[in-house]
N, C-alpha and C positions, 0 to 999 in steps of 0.2 A: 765548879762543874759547868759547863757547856752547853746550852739547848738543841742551838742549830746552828749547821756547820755545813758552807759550803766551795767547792770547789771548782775555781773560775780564775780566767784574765780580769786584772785590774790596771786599768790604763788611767792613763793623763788624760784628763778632755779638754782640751785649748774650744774656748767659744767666745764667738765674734760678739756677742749681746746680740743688739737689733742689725748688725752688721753682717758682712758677706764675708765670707772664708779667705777670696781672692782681692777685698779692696782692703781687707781691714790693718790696722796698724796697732792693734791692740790687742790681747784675748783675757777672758776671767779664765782662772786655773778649776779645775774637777777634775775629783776620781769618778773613776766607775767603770761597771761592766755587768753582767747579764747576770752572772748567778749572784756577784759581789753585792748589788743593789736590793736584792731579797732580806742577805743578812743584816745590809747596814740598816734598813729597813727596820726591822723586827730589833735590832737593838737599841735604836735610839729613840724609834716611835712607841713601839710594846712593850721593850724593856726586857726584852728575851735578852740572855747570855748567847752570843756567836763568836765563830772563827772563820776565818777563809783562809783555806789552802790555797797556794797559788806561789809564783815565783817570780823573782824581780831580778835584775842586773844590779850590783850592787855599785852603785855610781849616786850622785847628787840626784840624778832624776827619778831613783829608785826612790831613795828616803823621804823624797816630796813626797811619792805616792804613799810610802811607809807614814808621811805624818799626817797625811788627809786621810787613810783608815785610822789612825788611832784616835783623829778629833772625831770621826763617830762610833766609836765605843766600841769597834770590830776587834778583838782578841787576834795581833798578828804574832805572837809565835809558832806559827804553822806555816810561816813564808821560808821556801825556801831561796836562800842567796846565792845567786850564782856571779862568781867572780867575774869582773870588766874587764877586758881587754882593753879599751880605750875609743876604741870605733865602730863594738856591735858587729864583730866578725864573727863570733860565735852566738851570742845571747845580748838580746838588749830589752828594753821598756817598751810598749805599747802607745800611742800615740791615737787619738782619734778626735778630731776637728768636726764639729758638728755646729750646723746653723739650723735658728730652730726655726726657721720659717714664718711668712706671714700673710694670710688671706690667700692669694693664687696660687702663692709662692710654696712648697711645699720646703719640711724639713730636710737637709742635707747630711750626709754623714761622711767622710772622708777619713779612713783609720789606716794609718803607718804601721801596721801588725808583725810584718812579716818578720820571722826566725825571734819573737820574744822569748824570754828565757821561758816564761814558763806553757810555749809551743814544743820547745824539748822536753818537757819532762817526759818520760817511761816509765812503765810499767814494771813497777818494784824499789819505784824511788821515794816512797810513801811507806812509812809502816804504817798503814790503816788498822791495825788491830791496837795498835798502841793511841791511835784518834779516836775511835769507838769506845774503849775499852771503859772511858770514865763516866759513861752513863749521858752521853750523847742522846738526845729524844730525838732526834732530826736530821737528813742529810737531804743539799739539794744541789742539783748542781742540771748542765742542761746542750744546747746545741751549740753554743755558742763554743763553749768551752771544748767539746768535740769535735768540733770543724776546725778546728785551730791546725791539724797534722796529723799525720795519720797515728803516731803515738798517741796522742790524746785520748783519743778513744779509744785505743787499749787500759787508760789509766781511770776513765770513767769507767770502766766496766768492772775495773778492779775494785775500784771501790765503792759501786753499788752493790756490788756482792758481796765486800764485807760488811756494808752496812747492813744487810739483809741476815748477815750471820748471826751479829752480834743484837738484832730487835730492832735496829735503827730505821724507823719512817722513812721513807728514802721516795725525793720527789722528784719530777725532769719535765725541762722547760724547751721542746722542740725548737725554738727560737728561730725561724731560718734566717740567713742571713747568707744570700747569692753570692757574694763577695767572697765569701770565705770557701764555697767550692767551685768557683772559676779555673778552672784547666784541671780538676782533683775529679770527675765524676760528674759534678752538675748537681741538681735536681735529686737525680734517679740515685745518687749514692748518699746521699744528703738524708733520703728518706728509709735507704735500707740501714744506716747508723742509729739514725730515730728511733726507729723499730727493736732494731736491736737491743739499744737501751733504755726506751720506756719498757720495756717486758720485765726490769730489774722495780720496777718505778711500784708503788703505792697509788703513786697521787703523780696525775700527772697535769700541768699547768701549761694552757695554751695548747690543749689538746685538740683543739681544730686544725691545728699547723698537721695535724696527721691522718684528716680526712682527704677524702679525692685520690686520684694515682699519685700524684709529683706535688707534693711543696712547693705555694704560691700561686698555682694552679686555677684552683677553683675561689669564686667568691659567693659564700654561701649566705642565701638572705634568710633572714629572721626566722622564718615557718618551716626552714629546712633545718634549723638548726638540732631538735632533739633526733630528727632521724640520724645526721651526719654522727653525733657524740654517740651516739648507738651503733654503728657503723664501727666508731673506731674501738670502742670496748669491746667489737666483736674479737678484732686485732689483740687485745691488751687484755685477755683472761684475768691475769692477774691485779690488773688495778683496782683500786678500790671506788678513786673519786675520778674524773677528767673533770676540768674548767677548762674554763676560757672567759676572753674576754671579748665584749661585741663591740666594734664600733664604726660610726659612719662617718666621713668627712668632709662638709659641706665645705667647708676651706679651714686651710692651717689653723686657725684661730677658735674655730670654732666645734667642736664635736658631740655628736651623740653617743653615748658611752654606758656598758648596760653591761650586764654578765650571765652568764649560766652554767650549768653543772649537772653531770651525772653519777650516778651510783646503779650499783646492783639492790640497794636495800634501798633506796629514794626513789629510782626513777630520775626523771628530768627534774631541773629545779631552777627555777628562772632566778636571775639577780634582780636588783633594785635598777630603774631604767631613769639615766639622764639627760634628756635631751638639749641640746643647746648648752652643752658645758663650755666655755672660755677658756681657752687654753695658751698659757705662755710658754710652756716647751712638755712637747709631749714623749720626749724621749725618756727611758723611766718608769712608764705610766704601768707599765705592763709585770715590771718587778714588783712596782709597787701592790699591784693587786695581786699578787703571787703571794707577797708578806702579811697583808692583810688576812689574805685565807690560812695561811698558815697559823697564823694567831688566833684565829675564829677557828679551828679545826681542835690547837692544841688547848684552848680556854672552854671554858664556860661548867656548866652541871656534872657531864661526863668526859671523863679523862679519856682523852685518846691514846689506843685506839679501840674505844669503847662504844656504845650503837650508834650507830649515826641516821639520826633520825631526819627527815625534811627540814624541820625547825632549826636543828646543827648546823645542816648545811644551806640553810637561808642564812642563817645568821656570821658564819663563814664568809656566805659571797658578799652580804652588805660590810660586812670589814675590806673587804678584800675593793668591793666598786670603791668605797668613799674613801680608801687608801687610796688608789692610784691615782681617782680624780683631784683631789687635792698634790699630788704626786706634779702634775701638769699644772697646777698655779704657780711654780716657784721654777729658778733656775738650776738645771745642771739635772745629769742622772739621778741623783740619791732624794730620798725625802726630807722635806722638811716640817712634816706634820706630824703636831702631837698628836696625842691620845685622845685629848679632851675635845680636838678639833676636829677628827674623826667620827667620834663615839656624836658629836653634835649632830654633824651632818646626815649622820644615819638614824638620826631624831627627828629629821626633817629643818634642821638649823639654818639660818641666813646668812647671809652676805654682810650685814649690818653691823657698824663700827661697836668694837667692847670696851670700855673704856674704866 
């Protein structure tokens, strides 16, 4: 049986190390991608049961990516395969070249996205009743994966609905990402798709991407923060929780990193606050705290989706901060932190050699 299950682009990440996109003559290989990094997440760190739907060109560059989800424990019989042509005329693999930055220097991102197989997908290409049907506690899926074509988000929608059908926690991660609506709308269509699809959402993650008029828009400092979450649950009747994640950037290397969350039954509820965290690639960081919460939401005394007390959801967002932060000490989208590395740090634990 299946905990959480979500559905996203899973791309190739070619990265320079300490190098530059355009000088470099080498790259380490990574998967990853916006919803996919949730579930690899909560699989390999939590030990949740996950799948990701998602669709791949079925070529050598496919199965790379086919064999980098299956070393982290992501359940891929729910990829669908769409046959190669040879040159990516109809469908091909996702591609995204990312430097992580250093000191001045800020993180780059440069992703090859256009016409991947699973930007085709439609609307009815999924039986989602036969994905649900086995006792799925979870679905997550977000902006990323909806900006991709205008099908897309016909196919998020379908399937936040079934999820919704069949009991499925069903969560959405605004994500914005300019890139992906350059010449489609902008901004202003980017945030009426948002909208549209967190209204299916439970819980929705990086709920600040949907305060203000336009995504990217506004930058909201600290003391504005429980009005703006209130502000957007005015939007989002139905949800239960919005987070987000806080952070400031004194330069690449270095971040302040902190969380917060609202409910109808909590109120505001501030995260654990880190300042001067070190960071060696922060791309990641924000899935990572996505999985963290999702783990703290589905664990502890009361089953969800059962009361959610303050205490829940404090203890949520500190899975969810010392997930991501840890998320940015290591390379490539996906995590590489245990449990017990985790559960430390949210103990107040060190830096100091274990031996």
């Amino acid at each position: 049986m299946t905990d959480v299950v979500a559905l996203g682009e899973v791309m190739l990440r070619l990265d320079p190390g300490e190098g530059r996109i355009r000088t470099t003559r080498s790259f380490q290989v990574w998967e990853g991608g916006g919803e996919y990094n949730v579930v690899r997440g909560l699989r390999r760190c939590f030990g949740l049961r996950t799948a990701v739907v998602t669709a791949l060109a079925d070529n050598a560059v496919g199965r790379l990516v086919e064999d980098l989800i299956l070393q982290g424990g992501v359940d891929t019989s729910l990829i669908r395969w769409v046959p190669d042509d040879g040159v990516g005329r109809a469908a091909r693999n996702g591609l995204n070249f990312v430097e992580r930055g250093y000191g001045i220097r800020g993180a780059l991102g440069v992703s090859d996205r256009a016409h991947t197989a699973v930007s085709r997908l439609c609307k009815g290409d999924v039986d989602w009743d036969a994905v649900f049907a086995g006792g799925v506690r979870w679905f997550h899926t977000g902006g990323v994966f909806a900006g991709l074509s205008d099908t897309t988000v016909d196919v998020a929608d379908e399937a936040m609905a079934a999820a919704r059908r069949h009991g499925v926690t069903v969560s959405y991660d605004p994500n914005y990402r300019p890139s992906l609506w350059s010449g489609r709308g902008g901004a202003d269509q980017a945030r009426e798709i948002d909208l549209r699809l967190a209204r299916h959402a439970d819980v929705v993650v990086g709920a600040l991407g949907l305060a203000g008029p336009r995504p990217g828009e506004l930058r909201i400092p600290a003391d504005e923060v429980p009005d703006a979450l209130t502000a957007v649950a005015e939007r989002l009747p139905r949800a239960r929780v919005l987070a987000t994640t806080l952070r400031e950037v004194p330069s690449a290397g270095v971040n302040d990193w902190s969380s917060a969350a609202w409910s109808a039954e909590t109120g505001f509820v501030g995260g654990p606050r880190m300042p001067g965290l070190h960071v060696l690639d922060r791309v990641g960081s924000g899935d990572g705290f996505a999985a963290g919460l999702i783990h703290g939401l589905l664990t502890g005394a009361d089953t969800w989706p059962g009361a959610l007390t303050a205490a829940r959801l404090e203890r949520a967002l500190a899975y969810g901060t010392a997930h991501g932060a840890l998320t940015m000490t290591t390379p490539g989208d996906v995590s590489m932190a245990s449990l017990a590395e985790v559960e430390a740090l949210m103990s107040g634990g060190s830096a100091a050699v274990r031996r």
